[in-house]
C-alpha positions in Angstrom: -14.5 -92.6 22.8 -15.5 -89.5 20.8 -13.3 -90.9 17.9 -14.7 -94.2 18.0 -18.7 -92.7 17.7 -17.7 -90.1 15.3 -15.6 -93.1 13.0 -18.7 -95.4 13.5 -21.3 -92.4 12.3 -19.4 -91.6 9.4 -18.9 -94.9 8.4 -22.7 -96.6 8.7 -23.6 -93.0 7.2 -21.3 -93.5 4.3 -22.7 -96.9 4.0 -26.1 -96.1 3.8 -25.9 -93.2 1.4 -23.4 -95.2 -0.6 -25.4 -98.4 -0.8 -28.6 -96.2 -1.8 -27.0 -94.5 -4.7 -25.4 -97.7 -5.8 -28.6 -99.2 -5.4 -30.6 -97.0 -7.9 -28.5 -98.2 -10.8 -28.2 -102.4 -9.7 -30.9 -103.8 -9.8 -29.8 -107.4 -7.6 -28.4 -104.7 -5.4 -31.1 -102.6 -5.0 -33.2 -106.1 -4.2 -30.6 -107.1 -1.6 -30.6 -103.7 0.1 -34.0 -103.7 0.1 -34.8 -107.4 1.6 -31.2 -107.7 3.9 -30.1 -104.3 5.5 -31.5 -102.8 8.5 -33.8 -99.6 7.3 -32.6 -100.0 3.8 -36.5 -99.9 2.4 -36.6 -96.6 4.6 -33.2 -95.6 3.0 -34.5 -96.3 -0.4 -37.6 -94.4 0.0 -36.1 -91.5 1.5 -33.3 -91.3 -1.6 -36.6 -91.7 -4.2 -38.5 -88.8 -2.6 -35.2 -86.2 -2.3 -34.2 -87.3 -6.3 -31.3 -89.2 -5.3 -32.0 -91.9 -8.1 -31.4 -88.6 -10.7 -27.8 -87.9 -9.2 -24.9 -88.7 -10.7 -21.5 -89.6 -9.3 -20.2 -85.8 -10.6 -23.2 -84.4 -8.5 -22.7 -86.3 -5.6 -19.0 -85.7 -5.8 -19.7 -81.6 -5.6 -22.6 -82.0 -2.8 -20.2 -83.9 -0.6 -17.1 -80.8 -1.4 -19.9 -78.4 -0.7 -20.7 -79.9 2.4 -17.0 -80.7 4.3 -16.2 -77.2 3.6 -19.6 -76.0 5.0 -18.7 -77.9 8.1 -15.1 -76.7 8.1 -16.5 -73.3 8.1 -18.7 -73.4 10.9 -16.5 -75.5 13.1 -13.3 -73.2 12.4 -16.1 -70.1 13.9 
């Protein structure tokens, strides 16, 4: 059961994020996000007001390394 919620957060998360950065640089996309997927106007907004329509794929690329070994980290202590 653990698996199955951890899987399913990782995934919608994925989704959301990835959708939102895709989003900033499609403009059909960004319009079907917007109108079809549950919170995606909230998604959107969010992304706008933390810069993520400035980020590039490098930059999301080194956040994301950043971040698994931050979580690494702190669960290995």
């Amino acid at each position: 059961m653990r698996r199955l919620v951890v899987y399913t957060t990782l995934a919608t998360s994925s989704f959301y994020v990835g959708s939102a950065f895709v989003s900033y640089h499609n403009p059909d996309y960004r319009t079907f996000f917007r109108e079809n997927v549950p919170l995606g106007p909230a998604v959107l907004e969010y992304g706008e007001e933390h810069d993520w329509d400035t980020l590039t794929a490098r930059d999301v690329i080194a956040y994301t390394t950043d971040s698994a070994i931050t979580a690494y980290n702190f669960a290995r202590k």
